[in-house]
C-alpha positions as a LaTeX table, in Angstrom:
\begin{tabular}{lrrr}
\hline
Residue & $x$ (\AA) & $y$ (\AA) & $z$ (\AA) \\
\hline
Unk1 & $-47.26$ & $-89.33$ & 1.87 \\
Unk2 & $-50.63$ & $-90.82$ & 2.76 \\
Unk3 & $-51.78$ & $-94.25$ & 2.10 \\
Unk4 & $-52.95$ & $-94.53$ & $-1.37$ \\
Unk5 & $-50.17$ & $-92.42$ & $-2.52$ \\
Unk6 & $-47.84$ & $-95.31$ & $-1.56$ \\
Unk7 & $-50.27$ & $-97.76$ & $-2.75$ \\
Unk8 & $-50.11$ & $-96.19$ & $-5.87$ \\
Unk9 & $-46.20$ & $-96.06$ & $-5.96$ \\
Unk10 & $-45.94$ & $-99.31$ & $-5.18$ \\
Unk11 & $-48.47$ & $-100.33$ & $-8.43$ \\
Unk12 & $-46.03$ & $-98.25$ & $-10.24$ \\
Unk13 & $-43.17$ & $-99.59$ & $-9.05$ \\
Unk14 & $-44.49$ & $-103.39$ & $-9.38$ \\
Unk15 & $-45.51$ & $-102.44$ & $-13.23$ \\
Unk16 & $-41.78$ & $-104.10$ & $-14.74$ \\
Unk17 & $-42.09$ & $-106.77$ & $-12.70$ \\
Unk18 & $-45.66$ & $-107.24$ & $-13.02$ \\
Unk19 & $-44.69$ & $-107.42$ & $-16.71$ \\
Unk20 & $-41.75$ & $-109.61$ & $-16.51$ \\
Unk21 & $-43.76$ & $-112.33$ & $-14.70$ \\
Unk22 & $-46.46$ & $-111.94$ & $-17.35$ \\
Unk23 & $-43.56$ & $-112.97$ & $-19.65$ \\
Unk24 & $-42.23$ & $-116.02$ & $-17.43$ \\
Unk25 & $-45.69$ & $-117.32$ & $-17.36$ \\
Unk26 & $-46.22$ & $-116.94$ & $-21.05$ \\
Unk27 & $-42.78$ & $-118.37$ & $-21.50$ \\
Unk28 & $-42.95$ & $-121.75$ & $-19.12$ \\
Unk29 & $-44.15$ & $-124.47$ & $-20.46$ \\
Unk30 & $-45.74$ & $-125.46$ & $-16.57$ \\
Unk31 & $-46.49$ & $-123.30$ & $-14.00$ \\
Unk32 & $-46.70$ & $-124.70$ & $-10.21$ \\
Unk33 & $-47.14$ & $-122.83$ & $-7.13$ \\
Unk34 & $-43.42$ & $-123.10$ & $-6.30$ \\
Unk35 & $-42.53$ & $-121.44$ & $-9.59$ \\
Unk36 & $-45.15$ & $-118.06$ & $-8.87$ \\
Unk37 & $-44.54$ & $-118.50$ & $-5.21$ \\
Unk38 & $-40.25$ & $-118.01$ & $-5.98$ \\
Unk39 & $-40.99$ & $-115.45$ & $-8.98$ \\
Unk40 & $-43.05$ & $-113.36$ & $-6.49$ \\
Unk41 & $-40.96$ & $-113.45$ & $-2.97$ \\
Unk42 & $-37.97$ & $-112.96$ & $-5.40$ \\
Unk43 & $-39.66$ & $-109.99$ & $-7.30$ \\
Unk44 & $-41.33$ & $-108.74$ & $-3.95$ \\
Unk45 & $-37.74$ & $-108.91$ & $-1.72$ \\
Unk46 & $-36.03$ & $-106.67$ & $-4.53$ \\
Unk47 & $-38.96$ & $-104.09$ & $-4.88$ \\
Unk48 & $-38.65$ & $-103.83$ & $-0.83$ \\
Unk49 & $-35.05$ & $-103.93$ & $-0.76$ \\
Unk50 & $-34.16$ & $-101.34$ & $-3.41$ \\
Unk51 & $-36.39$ & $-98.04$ & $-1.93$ \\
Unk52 & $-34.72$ & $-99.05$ & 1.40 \\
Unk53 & $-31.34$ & $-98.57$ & 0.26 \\
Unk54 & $-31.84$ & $-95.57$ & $-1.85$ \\
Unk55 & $-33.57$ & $-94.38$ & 1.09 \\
Unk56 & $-30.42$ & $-94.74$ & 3.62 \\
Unk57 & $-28.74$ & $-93.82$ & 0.42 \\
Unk58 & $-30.71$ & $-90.16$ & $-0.01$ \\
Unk59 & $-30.57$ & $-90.20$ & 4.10 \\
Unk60 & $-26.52$ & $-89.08$ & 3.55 \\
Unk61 & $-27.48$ & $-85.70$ & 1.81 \\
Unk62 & $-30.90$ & $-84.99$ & 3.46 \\
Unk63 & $-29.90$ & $-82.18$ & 5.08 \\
Unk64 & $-28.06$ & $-80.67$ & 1.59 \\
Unk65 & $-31.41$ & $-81.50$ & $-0.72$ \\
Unk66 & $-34.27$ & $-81.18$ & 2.23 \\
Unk67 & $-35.48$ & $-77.75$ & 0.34 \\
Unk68 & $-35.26$ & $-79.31$ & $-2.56$ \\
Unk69 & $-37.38$ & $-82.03$ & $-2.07$ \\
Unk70 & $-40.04$ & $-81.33$ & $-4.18$ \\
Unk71 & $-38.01$ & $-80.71$ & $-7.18$ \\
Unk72 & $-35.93$ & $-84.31$ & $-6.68$ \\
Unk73 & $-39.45$ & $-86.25$ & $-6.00$ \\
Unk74 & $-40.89$ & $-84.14$ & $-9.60$ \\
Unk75 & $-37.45$ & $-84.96$ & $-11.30$ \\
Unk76 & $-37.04$ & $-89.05$ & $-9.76$ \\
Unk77 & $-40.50$ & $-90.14$ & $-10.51$ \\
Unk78 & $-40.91$ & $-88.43$ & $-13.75$ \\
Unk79 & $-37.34$ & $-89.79$ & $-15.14$ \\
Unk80 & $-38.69$ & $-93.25$ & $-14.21$ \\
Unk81 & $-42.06$ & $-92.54$ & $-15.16$ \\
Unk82 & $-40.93$ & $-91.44$ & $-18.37$ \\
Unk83 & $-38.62$ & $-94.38$ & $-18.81$ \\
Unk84 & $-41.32$ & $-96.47$ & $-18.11$ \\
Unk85 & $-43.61$ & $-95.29$ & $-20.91$ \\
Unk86 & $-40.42$ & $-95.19$ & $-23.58$ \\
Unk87 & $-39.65$ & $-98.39$ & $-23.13$ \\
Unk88 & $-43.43$ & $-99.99$ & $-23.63$ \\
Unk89 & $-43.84$ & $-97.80$ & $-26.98$ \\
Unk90 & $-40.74$ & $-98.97$ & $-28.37$ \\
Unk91 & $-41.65$ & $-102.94$ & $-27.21$ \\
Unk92 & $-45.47$ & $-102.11$ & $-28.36$ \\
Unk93 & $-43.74$ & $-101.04$ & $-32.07$ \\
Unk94 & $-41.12$ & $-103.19$ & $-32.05$ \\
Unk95 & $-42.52$ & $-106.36$ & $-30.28$ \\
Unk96 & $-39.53$ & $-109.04$ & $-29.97$ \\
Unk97 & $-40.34$ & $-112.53$ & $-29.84$ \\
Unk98 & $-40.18$ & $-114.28$ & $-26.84$ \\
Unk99 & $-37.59$ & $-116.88$ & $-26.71$ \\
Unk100 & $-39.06$ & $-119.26$ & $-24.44$ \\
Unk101 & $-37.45$ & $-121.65$ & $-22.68$ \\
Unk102 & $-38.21$ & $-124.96$ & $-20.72$ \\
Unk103 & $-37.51$ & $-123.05$ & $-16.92$ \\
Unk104 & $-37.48$ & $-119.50$ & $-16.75$ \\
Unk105 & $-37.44$ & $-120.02$ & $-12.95$ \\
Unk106 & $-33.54$ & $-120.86$ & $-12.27$ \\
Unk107 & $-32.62$ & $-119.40$ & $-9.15$ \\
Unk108 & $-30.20$ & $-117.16$ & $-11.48$ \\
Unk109 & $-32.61$ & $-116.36$ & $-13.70$ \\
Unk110 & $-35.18$ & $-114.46$ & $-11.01$ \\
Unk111 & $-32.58$ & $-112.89$ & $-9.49$ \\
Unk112 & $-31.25$ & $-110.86$ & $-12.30$ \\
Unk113 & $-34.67$ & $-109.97$ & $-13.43$ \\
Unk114 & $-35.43$ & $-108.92$ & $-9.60$ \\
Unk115 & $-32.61$ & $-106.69$ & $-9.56$ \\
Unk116 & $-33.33$ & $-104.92$ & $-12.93$ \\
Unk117 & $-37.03$ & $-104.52$ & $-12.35$ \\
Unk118 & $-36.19$ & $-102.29$ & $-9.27$ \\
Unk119 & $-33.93$ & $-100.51$ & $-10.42$ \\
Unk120 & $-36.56$ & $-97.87$ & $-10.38$ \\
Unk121 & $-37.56$ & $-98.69$ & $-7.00$ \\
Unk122 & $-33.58$ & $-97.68$ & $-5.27$ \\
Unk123 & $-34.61$ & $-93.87$ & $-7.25$ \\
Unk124 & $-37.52$ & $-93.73$ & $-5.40$ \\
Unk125 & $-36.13$ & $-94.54$ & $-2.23$ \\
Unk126 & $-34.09$ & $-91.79$ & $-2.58$ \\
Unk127 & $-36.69$ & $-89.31$ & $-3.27$ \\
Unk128 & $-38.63$ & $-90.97$ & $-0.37$ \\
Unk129 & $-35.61$ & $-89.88$ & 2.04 \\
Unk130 & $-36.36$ & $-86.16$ & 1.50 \\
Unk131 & $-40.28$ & $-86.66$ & 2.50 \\
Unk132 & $-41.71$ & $-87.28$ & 6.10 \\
Unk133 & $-41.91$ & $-90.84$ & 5.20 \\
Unk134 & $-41.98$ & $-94.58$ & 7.79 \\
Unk135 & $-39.69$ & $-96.35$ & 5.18 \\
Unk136 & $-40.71$ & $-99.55$ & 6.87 \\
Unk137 & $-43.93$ & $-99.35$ & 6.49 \\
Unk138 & $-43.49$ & $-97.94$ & 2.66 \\
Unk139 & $-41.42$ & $-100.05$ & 1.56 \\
Unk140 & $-43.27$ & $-103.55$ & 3.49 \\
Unk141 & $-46.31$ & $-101.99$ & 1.43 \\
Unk142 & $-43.98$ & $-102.27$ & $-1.96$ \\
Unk143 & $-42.91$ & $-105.95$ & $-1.48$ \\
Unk144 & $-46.44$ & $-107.18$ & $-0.92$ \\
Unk145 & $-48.01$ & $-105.22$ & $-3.40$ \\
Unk146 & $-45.50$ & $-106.49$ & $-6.04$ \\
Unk147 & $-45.12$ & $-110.25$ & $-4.13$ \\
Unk148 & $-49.09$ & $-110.23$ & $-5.06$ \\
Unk149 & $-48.88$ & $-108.96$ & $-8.77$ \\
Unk150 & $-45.96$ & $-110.68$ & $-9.37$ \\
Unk151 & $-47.75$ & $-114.07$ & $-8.39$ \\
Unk152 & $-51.14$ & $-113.23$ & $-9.97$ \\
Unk153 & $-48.82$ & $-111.90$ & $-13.07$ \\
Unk154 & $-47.62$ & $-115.42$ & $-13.74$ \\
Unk155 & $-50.71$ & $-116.86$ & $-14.30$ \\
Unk156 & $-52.13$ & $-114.24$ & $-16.32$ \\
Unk157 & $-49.11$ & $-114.54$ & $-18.85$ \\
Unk158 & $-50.05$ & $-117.99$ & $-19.01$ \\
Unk159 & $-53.58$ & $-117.30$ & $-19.75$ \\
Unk160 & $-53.56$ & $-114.06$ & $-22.00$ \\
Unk161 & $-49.89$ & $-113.38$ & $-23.20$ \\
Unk162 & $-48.40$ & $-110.50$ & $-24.00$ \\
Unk163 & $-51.16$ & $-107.82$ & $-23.98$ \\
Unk164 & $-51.02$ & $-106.57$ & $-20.73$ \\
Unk165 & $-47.06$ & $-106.32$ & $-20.50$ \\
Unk166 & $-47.00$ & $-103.04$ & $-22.69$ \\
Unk167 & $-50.22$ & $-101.99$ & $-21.03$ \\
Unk168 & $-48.71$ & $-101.81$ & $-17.86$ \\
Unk169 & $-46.20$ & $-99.98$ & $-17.91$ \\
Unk170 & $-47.62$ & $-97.60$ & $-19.44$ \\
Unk171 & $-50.06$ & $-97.32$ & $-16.71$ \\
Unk172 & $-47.64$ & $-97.30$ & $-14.56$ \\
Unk173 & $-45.19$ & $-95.04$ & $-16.07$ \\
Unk174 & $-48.27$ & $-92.11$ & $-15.77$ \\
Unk175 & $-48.94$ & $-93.32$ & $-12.45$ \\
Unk176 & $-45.73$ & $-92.52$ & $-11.36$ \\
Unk177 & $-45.51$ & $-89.06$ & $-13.63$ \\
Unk178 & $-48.51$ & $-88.10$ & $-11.88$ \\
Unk179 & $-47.09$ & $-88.70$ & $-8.38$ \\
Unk180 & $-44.26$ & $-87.04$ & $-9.18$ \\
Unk181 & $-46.47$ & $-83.81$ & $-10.15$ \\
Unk182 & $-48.54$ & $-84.60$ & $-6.86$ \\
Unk183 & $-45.77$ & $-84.13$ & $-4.76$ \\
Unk184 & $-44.74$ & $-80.98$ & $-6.29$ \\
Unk185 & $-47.53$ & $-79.26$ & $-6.21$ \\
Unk186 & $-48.20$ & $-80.14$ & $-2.49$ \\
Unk187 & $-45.29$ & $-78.56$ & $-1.78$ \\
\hline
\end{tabular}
């Protein structure tokens, strides 16, 4: 996987958290630079974290999936991909208010949302297992990617709302379909 293939993953992969600090920032009623700074390294450690462990996860069965590997990549991005693009129609038709609150930033608080936005992150780690891959590097490459979207993310939900939530995972649900199909057909 070359460069701007992970660069791309890790867009993809940053897109529900991306989103989710769009909401925090539309939600807070002040943003400082302790609140993006904890929303981002929070957001950033659990997109880093997650494709690590599914990645010593998928390590376990390597050997049983390794000539499969194109068909788990296809199948693991696509699923998420897929997900990804479900879920922003039914928020674009059915867009829920957002129940703001005074501090969206309790320590609590970001780390629930960290673990659910990556989620999708620990199934790409495991697809990542079956490639020729330097997890390190991929997944270092995920945490700043979303650290950085995740900070600039709170201050455009302060500035322009909810618009680019739905957007982006959309974006980044194709992204990732795309990938997927990438990855297949290279091999």
């Amino acid at each position: 996987m070359d460069f701007f293939t992970i660069v791309l993953l890790a867009l993809c992969l940053a897109s529900d958290a991306f989103a989710v600090s769009i909401t925090n920032g539309m939600c807070s009623c002040y943003i400082n630079k302790k609140n993006a700074l904890a929303t981002a390294l929070t957001f950033g450690f659990f997109q880093a974290l997650m494709p690590l462990l599914g990645f010593i996860l998928g390590q376990s069965f390597t050997d049983l999936v390794g000539r499969f590997q194109h068909w788990i990549a296809l199948f693991l991005l696509g699923a998420i991909g897929i997900n990804l693009i479900v879920e922003a129609i039914k928020e674009g038709k059915n867009p829920e208010e957002i129940n703001c609150s005074k501090n969206v930033f309790t320590i609590k608080n970001l780390v629930l949302q960290g673990i659910a936005t990556s989620i999708d992150a620990l199934a790409a780690g495991v697809s990542l297992a079956v490639m020729d891959i330097n997890i390190l590097y991929a997944t270092g490459l995920i945490g700043i990617i979303t650290f950085l979207c995740c900070a600039i993310g709170i201050y455009i939900g302060k500035k322009f709302g909810n618009l680019l939530g739905v957007r982006a995972r959309l974006v980044g649900g194709l992204i990732l379909i795309i990938i997927g199909l990438k990855i297949f057909i290279e091999h």
